[in-house]
C-alpha positions, 0 to 999 in steps of 0.5 A: 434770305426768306425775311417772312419766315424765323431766321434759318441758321445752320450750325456746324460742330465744330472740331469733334475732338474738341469741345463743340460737340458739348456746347452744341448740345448744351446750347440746343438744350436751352429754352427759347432759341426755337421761337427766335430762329430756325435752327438746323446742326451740320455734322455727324449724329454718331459724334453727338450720341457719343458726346451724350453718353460720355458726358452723362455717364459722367454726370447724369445732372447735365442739361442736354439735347437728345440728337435724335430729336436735333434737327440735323443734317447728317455729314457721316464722315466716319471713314475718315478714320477714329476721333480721339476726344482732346487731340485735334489731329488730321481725321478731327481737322478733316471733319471739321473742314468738311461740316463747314464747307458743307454748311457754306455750299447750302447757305450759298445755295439759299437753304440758310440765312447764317452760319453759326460755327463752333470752334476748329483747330488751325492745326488739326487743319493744317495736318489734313492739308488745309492750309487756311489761317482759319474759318474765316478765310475759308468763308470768304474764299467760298463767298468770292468776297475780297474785303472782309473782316473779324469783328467781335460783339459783345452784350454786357450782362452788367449794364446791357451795354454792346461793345462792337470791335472790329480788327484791321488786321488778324491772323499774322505776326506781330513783327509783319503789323506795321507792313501790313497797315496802309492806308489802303487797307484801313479804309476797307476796313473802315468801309466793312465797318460802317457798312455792318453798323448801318445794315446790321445793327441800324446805326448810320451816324457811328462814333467809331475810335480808332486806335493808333499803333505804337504806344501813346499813338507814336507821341509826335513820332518819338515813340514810333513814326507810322502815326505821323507819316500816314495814319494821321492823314488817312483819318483826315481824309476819311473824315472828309469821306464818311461825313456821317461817321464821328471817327476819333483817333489815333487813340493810345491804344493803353487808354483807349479801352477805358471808356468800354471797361466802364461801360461793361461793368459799371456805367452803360451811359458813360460815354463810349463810341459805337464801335472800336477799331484796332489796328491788330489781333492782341491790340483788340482780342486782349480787352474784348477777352479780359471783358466779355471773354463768355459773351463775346461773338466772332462775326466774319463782316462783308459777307453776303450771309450772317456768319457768327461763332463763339470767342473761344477755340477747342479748349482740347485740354477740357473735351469730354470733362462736361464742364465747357460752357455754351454760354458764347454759342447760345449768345452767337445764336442769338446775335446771328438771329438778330442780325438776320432780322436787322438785314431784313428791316429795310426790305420789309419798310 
């Protein structure tokens, strides 16, 4: 990580049967992100002038980069086969793989100090033979890191307030939830968690709510018996081994996100904890989404680089319309940036 320079990200593409192609130009067209990083896209300059001339035939109003002034590195995968702009399918998924694999191999290799990826498709993946539940799995794999995590950020545009949840577990059925979470894995995660507050946003005496898994947090097993059997007694340990940490929990997990709404659309001083850890994919992504569903930020944590991407997938059912918005790309630019800056503040003391 060069911390005497702009911070250096690289920025896939995306699925280019999808819409990153779009929110690629349109956020590279917003004023201001050059005086705060160095910006450099991956993927095909043929996919980017297609996207251009498409979307500006259709509307020539639209604020858009020219690829020919982009700084990008060039990944021609074009023999791979046709794209059909809003059907990801096995020559889409392909590409997509290939820009971020790329993007990992130069980071790895210290040319960059954060990944920015826009959205692919799991299942244009799985037809080209990529059988990962998503990016960041792969970003992992590459990394040879095994504790990691998908936390989401978020800045209100109401209040300023910043909503940090981080998800125990992810990509998996609901129905395999309850085998999954053991107190093993909560504290890795627990660990992933403080450690992110502490590097990456200069927090090192969090308040971190913790959400309990059955309705009203199991209610003294009536209602479900895991909170009762381990959970509870996890977190009386980890209070005892994260002094430093206020962690409040189990939470219910239907009033756990009251205190965020509040501080989201109305009151940022209300009181909230620094960061909000639920125990599954819906249990977290449903209030982050319905809160911050155009600012929210994927961050992959426990990776020895920056990794951050939009809250949002392909949306194939809207590619080449030009009404995508890059409102969750710009703000994935902006927060790798940021954190970038975050890691080097204590090398740089």
């Amino acid at each position: 990580m060069d911390c005497m320079s702009l911070p250096r990200l690289i920025l896939t593409l995306g699925d280019p049967a999808g819409i990153g192609p779009e929110v690629v130009l349109k956020a590279l067209a917003e004023p201001g992100l050059s005086s705060i990083c160095q910006l450099t896209a991956i993927g095909s300059r043929s996919v980017l002038d297609q996207t251009r001339r498409q979307l500006l035939a259709q509307n020539p109003g639209l604020n858009l980069a020219d690829p020919e002034k982009i700084n990008l590195l060039e990944v021609d995968l074009s023999y791979l086969g046709k794209i059909t702009v809003g059907q990801g399918d096995a020559v889409s998924g392909a590409i997509s793989f290939a820009y971020l694999n790329e993007a990992i191999t130069r980071t790895l290799a210290g040319e960059f100090d954060a990944i920015v990826t826009a959205p692919i498709a799991k299942s244009a993946w799985q037809a080209a033979g990529h059988n990962y539940p998503g990016q960041t799995e792969v970003l992992a794999h590459r990394a040879g890191v095994e504790h990691f995590g998908m936390a989401f950020v978020g800045r209100s545009p109401f209040t300023g307030w910043t909503l940090r949840t981080l998800l125990a577990t992810t990509h998996i059925p609901l129905k395999d939830v309850p085998q999954a979470l053991t107190p093993q894995l909560m504290t890795a995660k627990l660990e992933l968690l403080l450690t992110c507050l502490a590097q990456d946003f200069g927090i090192s005496n969090p308040s971190v709510a913790i959400a309990g898994l059955n309705p009203h947090s199991g209610e003294e097993g009536k209602l479900g018996k895991e909170e009762q059997d381990w959970l509870i007694p996890w977190l009386e340990q980890a209070r005892q081994k994260y002094p430093q940490a206020k962690l409040i929990g189990p939470i219910p997990p239907d009033t756990m996100w009251v205190g965020p709404g509040k501080a989201w659309l109305t009151d940022g001083q209300t009181t909230v904890s620094d960061a909000y850890l639920a125990l599954y994919h819906d249990q977290g992504l449903i209030p982050v989404k319905l809160l911050a569903f155009d600012q929210a930020i994927n961050t992959t944590i426990g990776l020895p680089f920056v990794r951050t991407s939009p809250d949002h997938g392909t949306a194939f059912d809207i590619a080449g319309q030009g009404i995508a918005r890059a409102d969750s790309l710009i703000a994935a630019i902006k927060l790798a940036a940021e954190l970038v800056e975050q890691r080097c503040r204590p090398r740089a003391q």
